[in-house]
MARBA-3410 file (N, C-alpha, C, O; in Angstrom, 1 decimal):
189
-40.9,53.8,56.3,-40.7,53.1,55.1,-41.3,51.7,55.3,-41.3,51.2,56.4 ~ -41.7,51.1,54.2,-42.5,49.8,54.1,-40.8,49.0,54.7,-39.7,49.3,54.4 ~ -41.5,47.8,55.7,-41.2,46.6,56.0,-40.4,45.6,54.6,-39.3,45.1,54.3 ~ -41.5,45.7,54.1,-41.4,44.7,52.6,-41.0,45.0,51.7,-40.5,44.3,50.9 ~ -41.3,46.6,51.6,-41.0,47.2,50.3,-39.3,47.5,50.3,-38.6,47.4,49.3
-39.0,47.8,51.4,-37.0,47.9,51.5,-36.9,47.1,51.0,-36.3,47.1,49.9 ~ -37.4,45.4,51.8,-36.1,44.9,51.4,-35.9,44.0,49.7,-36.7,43.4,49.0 ~ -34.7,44.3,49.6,-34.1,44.1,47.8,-34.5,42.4,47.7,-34.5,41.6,48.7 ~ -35.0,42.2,46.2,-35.6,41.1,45.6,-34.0,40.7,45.0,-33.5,41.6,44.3 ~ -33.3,39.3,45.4,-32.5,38.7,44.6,-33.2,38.3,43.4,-34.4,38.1,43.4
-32.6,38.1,42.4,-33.0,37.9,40.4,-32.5,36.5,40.9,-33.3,35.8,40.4 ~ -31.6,35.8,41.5,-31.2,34.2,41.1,-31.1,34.2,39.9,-30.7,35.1,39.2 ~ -31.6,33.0,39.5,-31.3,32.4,38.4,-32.1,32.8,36.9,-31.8,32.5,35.7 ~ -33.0,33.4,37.4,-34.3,34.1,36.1,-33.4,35.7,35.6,-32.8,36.7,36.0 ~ -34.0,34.7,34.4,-33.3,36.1,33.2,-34.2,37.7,33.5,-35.4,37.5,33.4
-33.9,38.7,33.7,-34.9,40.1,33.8,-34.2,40.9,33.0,-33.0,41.1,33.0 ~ -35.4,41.7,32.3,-35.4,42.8,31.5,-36.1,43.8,32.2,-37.2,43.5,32.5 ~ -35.7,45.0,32.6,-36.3,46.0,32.4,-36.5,47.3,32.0,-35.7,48.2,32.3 ~ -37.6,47.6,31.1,-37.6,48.4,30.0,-38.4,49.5,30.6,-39.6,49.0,30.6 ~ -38.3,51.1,31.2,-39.1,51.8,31.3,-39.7,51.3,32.9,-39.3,51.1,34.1
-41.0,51.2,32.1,-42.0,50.4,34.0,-42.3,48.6,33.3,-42.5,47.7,34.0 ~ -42.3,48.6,32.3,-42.4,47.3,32.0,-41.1,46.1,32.7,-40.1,46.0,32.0 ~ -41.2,45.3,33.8,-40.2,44.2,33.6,-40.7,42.8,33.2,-41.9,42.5,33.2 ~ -39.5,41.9,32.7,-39.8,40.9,31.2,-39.1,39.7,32.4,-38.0,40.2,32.8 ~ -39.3,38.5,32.8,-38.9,37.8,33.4,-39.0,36.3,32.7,-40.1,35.8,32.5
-37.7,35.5,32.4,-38.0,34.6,32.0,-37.0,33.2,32.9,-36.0,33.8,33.3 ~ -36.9,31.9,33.2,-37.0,31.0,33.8,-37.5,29.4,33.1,-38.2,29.4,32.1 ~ -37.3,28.6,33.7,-37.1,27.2,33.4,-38.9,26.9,33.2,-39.4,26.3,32.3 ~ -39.6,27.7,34.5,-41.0,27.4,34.1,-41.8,28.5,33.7,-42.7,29.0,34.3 ~ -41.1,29.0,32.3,-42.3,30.0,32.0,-42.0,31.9,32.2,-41.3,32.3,33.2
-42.4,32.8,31.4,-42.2,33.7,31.1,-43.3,34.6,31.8,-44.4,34.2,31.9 ~ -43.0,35.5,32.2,-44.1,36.7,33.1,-43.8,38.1,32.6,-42.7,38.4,32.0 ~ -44.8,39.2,32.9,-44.5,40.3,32.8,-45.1,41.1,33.6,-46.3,41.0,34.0 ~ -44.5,41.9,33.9,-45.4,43.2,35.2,-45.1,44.6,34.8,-44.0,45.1,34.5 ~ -46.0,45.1,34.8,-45.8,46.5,34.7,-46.6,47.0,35.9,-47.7,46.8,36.4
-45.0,47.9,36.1,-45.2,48.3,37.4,-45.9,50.1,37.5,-45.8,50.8,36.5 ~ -46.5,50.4,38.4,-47.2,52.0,38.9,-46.5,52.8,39.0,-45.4,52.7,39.6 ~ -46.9,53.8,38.4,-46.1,55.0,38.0,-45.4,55.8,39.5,-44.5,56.5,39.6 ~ -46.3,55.2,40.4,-45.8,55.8,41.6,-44.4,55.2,42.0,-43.6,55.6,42.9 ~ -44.2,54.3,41.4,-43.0,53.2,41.9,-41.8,53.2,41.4,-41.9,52.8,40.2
-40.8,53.4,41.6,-39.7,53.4,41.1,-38.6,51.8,41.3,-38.3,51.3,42.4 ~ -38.2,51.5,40.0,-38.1,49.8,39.9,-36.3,50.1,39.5,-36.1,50.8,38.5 ~ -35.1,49.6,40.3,-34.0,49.3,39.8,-33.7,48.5,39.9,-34.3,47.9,40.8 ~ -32.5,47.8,39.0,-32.0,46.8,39.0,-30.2,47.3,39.1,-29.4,47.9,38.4 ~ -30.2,46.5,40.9,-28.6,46.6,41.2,-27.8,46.0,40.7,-27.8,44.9,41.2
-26.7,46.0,39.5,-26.1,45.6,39.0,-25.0,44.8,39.8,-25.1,43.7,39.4 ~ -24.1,45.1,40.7,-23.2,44.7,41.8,-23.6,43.2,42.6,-23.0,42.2,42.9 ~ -24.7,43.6,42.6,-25.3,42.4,44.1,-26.5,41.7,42.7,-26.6,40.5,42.7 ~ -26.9,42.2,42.0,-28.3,41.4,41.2,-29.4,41.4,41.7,-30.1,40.4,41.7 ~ -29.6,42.3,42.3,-31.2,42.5,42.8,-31.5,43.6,42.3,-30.9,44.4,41.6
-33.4,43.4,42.8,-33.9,44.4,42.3,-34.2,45.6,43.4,-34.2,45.0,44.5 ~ -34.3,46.8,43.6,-34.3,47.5,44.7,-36.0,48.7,44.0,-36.2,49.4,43.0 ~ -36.7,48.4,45.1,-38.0,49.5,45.0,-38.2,50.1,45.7,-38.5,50.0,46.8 ~ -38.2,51.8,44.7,-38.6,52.7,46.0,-39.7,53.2,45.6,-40.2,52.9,44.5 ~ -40.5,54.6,46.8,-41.5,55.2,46.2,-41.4,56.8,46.3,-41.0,57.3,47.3
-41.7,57.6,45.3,-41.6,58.7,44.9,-42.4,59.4,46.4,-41.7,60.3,46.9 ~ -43.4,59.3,46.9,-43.9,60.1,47.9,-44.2,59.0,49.4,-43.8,57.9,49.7 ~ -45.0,59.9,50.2,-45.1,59.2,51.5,-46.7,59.2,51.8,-47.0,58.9,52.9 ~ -47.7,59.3,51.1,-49.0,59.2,50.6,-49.1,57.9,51.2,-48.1,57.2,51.4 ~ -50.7,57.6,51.5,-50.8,56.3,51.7,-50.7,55.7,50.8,-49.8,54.8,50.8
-51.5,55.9,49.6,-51.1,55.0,48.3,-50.0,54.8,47.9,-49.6,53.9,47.2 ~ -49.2,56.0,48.5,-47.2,55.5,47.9,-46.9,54.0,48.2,-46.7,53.0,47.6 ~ -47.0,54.3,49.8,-47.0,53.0,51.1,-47.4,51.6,50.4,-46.5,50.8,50.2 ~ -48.7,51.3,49.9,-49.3,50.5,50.2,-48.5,49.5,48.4,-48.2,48.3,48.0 ~ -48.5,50.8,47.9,-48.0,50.1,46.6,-46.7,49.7,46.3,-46.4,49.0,45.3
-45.6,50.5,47.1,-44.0,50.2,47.5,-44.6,48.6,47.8,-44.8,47.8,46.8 ~ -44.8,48.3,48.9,-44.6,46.7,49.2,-45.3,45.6,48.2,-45.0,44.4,48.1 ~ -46.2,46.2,47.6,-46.8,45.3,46.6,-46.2,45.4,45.7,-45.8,44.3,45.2 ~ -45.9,46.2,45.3,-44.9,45.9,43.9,-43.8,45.1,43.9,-43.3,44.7,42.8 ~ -43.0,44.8,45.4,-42.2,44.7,46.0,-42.4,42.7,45.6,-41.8,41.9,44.8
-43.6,42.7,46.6,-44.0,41.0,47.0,-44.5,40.8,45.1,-44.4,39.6,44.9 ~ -44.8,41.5,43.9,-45.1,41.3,42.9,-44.2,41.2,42.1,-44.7,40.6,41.2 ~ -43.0,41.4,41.9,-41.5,41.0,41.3,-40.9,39.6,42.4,-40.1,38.8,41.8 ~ -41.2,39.5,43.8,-40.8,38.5,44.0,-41.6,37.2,43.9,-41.2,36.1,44.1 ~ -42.7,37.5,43.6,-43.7,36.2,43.0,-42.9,35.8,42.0,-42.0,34.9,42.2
-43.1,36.7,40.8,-42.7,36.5,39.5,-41.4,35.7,39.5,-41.2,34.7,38.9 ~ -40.0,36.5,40.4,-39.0,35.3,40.1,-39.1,34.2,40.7,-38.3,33.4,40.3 ~ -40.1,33.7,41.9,-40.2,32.5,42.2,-41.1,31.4,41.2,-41.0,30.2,41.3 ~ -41.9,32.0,40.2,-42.7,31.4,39.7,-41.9,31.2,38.6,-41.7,29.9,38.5 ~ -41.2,31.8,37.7,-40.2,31.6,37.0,-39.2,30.5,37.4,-39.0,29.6,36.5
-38.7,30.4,38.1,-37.5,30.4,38.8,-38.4,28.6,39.0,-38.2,27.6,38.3 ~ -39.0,28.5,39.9,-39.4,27.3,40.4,-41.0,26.8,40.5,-41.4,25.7,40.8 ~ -42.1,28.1,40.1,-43.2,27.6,39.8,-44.1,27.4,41.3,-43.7,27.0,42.4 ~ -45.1,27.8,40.9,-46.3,27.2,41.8,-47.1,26.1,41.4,-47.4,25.7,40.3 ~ -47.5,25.5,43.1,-48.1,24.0,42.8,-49.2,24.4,43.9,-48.9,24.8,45.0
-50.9,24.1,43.3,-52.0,24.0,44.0,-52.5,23.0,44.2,-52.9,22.6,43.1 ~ -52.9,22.1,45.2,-53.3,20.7,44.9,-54.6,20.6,45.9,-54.8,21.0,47.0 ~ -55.6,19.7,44.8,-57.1,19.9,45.8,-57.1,18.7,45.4,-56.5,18.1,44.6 ~ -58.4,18.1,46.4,-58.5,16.9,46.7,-60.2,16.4,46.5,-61.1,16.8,47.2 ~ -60.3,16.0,46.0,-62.0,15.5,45.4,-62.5,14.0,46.4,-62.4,12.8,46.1
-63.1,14.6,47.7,-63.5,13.4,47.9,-65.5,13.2,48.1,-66.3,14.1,48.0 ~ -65.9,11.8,48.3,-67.0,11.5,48.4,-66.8,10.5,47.5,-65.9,10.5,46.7 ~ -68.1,9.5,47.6,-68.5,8.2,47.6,-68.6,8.5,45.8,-68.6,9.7,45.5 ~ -68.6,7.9,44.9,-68.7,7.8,43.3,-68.0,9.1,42.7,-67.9,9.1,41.5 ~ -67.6,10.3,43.6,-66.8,11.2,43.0,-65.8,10.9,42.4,-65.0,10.0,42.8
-65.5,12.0,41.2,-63.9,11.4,40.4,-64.1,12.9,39.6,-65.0,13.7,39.2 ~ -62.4,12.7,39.3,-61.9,14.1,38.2,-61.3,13.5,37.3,-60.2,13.0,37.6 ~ -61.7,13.4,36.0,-60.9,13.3,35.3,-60.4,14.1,33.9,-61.3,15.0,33.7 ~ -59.4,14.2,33.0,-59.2,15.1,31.9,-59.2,14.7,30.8,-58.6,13.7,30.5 ~ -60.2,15.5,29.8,-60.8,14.7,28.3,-60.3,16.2,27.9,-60.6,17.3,28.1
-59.3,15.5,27.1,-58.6,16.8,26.1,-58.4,18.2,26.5,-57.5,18.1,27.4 ~ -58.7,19.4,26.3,-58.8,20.5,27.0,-59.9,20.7,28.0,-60.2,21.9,28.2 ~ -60.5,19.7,28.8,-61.1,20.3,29.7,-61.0,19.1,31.1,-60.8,17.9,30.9 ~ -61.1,19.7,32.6,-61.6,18.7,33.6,-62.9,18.9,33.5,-63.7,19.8,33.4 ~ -62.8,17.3,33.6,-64.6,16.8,34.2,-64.7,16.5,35.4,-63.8,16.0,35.9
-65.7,16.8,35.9,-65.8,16.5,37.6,-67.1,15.8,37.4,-68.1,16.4,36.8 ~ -67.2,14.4,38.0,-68.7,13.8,38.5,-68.4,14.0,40.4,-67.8,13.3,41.2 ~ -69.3,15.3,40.3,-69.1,15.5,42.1,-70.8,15.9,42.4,-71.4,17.0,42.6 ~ -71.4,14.5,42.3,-72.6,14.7,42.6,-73.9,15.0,41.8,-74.9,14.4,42.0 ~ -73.7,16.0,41.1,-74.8,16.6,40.5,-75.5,15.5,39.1,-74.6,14.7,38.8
-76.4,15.5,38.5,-77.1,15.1,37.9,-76.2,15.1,36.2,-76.6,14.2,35.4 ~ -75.4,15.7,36.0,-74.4,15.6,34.9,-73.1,15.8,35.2,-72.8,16.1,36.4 ~ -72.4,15.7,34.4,-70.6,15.5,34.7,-70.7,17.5,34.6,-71.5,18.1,33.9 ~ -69.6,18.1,35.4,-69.6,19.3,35.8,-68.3,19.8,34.2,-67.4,19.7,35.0 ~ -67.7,20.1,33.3,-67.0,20.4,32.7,-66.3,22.0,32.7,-66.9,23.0,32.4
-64.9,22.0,33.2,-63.9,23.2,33.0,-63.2,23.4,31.7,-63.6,22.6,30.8 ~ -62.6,24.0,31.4,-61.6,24.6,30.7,-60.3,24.6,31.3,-60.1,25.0,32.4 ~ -59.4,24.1,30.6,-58.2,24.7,31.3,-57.7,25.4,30.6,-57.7,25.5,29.3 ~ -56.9,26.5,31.7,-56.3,27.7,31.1,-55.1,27.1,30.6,-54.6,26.1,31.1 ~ -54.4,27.9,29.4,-53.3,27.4,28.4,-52.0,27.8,28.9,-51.0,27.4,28.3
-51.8,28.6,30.1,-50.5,28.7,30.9,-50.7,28.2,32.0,-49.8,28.3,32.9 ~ -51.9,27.4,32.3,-51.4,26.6,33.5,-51.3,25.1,32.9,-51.9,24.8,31.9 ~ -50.3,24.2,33.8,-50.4,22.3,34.0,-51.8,21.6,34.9,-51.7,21.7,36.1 ~ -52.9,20.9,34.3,-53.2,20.7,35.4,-53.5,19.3,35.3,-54.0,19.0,34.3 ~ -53.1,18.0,36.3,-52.8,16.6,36.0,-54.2,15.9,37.3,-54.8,16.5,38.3
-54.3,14.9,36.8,-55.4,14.7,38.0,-55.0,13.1,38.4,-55.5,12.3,37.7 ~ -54.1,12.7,39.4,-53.5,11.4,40.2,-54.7,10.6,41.0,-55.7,11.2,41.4 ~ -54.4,9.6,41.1,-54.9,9.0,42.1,-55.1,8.9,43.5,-54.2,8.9,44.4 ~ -56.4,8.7,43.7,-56.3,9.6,45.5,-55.8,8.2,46.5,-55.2,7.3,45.9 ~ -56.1,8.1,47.6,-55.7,7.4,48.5,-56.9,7.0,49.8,-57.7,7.9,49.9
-57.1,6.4,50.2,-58.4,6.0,51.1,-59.8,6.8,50.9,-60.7,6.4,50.2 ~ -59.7,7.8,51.6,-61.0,8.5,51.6,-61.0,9.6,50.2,-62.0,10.3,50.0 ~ -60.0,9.8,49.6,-59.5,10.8,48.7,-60.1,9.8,47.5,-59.8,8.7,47.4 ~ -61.0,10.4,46.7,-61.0,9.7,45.5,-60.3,10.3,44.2,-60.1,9.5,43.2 ~ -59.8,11.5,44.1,-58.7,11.9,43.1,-57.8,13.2,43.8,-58.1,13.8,44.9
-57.1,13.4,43.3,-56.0,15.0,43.5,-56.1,15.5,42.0,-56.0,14.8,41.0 ~ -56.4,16.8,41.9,-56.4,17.5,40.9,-54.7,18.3,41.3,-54.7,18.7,42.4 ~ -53.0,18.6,40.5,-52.7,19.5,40.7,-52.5,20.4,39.7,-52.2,20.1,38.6 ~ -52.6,21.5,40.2,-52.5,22.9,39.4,-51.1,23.4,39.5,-50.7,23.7,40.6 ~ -50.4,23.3,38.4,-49.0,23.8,38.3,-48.8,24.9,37.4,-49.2,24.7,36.3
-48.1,26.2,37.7,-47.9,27.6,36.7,-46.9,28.3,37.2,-46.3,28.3,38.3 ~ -46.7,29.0,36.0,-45.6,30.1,36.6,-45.9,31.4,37.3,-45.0,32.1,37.8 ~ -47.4,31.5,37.4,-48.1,32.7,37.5,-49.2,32.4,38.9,-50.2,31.6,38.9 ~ -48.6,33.1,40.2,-49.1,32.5,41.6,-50.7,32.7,41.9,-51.6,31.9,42.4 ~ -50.8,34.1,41.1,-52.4,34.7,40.6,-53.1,33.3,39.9,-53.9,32.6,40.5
-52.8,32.9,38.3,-53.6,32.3,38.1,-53.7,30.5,38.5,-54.6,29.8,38.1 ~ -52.7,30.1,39.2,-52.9,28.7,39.7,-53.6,29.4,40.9,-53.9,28.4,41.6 ~ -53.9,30.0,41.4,-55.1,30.1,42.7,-56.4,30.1,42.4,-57.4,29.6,42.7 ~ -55.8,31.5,41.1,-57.6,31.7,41.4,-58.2,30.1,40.1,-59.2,29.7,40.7 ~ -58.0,29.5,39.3,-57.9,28.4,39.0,-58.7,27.1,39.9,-59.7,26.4,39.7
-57.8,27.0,40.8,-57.7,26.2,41.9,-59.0,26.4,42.8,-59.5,25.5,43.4 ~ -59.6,27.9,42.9,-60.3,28.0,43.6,-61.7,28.0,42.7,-62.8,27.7,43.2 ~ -61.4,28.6,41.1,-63.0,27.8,40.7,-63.2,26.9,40.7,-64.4,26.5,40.6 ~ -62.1,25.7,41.0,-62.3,24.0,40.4,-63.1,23.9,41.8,-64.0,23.1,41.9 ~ -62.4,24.8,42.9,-63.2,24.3,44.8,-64.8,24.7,44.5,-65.7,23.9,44.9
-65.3,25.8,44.0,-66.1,26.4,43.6,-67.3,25.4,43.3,-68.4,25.5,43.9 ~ -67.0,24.7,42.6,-67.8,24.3,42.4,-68.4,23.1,42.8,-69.4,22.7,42.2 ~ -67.9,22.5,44.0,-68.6,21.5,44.8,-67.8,21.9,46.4,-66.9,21.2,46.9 ~ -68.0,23.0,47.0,-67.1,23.1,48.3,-68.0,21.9,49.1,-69.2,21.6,49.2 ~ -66.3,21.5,50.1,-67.0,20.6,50.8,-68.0,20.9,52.0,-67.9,21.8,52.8
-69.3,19.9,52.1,-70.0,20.1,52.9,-69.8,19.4,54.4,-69.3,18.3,54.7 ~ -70.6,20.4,55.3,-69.8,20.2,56.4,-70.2,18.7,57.1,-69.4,18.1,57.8 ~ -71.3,18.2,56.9,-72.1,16.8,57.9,-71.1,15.4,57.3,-70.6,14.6,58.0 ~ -70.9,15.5,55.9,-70.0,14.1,55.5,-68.7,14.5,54.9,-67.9,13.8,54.3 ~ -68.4,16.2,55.1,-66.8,16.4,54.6,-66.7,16.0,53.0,-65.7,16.1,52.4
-67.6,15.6,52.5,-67.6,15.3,50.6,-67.7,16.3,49.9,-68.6,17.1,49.8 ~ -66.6,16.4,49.3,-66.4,17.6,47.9,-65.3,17.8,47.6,-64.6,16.8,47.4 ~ -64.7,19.3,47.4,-63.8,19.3,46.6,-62.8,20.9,47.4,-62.9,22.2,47.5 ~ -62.0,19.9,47.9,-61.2,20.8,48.7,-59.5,21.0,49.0,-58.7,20.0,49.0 ~ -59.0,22.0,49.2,-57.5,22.1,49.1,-56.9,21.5,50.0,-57.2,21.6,51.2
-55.7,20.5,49.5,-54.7,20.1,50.2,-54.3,20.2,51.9,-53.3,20.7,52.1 ~ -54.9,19.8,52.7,-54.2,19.9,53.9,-55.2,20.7,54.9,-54.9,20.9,56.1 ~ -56.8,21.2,54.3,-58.1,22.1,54.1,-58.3,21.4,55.4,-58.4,20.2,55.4 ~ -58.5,22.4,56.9,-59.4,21.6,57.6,-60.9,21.8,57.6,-61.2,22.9,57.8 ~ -61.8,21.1,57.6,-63.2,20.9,57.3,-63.8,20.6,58.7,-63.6,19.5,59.2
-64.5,21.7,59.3,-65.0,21.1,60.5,-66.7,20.5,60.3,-67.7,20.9,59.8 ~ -66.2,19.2,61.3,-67.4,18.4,60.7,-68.6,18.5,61.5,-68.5,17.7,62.4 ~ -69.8,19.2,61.4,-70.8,18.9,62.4,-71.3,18.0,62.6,-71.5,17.2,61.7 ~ -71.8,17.6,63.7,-73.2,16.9,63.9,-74.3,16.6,63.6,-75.0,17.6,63.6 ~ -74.9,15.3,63.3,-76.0,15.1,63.0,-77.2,15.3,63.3,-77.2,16.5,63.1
-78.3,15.1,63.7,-79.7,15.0,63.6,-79.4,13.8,65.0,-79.0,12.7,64.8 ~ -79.5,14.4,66.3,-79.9,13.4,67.3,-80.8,12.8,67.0,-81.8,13.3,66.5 ~ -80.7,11.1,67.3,-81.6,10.4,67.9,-82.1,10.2,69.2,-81.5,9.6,70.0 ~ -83.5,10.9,69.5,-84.1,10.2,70.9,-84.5,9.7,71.5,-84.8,10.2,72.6 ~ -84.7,8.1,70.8,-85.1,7.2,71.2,-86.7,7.3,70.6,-87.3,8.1,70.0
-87.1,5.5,71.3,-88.7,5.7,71.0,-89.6,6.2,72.1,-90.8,6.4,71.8 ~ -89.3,6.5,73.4,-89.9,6.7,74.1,-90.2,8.6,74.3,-91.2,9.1,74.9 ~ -89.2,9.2,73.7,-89.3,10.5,73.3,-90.3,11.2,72.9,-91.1,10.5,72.2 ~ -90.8,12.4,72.9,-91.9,12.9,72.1,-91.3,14.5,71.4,-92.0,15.2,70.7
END
């Protein structure tokens, strides 16, 4: 039996509906839905308030999708419940992020300002950076999927480079920095 997939998802504080394989999750940040694989079998323990998943066979694919389905209802009531937060860090010399109505602009080098879209179920706020940091972009949602993959087009598009560490990189991101171009002297050939 899966590790992950046993063990029971507490509901806390987020309201859940389950209809069929459809469940309906709603919370302080935001509303989700999952529909879950036919292979999977989804209850909700009335007694204790959890949710309990099992799987109809012992196939690999039973396996692999018991625990995912598993870690995928417990996203949902955390994102509900308290939300995801992605935070990247925009550094180098005249770089900056900032937000003009529905979209970020990024001046990260290139010859024109870089312009995004923001998606309409995520927050995304752009603060003031601190020494070598020239802004923080953060990405806040109820949905752990789309504040990443989000997060990871905005890195996308200037990842930091390795010789001066300048670009656009996640929170806490270590960047290993190479070396330059020896100098060896004038008497060298």
């Amino acid at each position: 039996m899966s590790r992950i997939g046993k063990k029971p998802v507490p509901i806390g504080a987020a309201k859940v509906s389950l209809t069929g394989k459809l469940i309906k999750f709603e919370g302080p940040k935001g509303k989700l839905e999952l529909t879950v694989h036919p292979l999977i079998d989804v209850k909700i323990d009335d007694a204790t308030k959890e949710f309990i998943v099992t799987r109809k066979g012992d196939e690999r694919q039973d396996k692999a999708l018991h625990g995912l389905t598993r870690a995928l209802i417990n996203n949902c009531i955390i994102g509900v419940s308290a939300g995801y937060r992605r935070v990247l860090e925009v550094r180098g010399v005249g770089f900056k992020a900032e937000l003009k109505g529905k979209n970020l602009v990024l001046a990260v080098g290139f010859k024109d300002p870089v312009s995004v879209v923001l998606p309409t179920n995520l927050t995304v706020t752009v603060e003031p950076g601190q020494g070598e940091i020239a802004n923080r972009i953060a990405v806040v949602g109820p949905d752990k999927q789309a504040v990443g993959n989000f997060a990871a087009q905005v890195r996308k598009i200037r990842k930091p480079e390795p010789y001066k560490g300048k670009g656009i990189r996640f929170e806490g991101e270590a960047v290993k920095i190479k070396a330059g171009k020896a100098f060896a002297g004038a008497g060298a050939k």
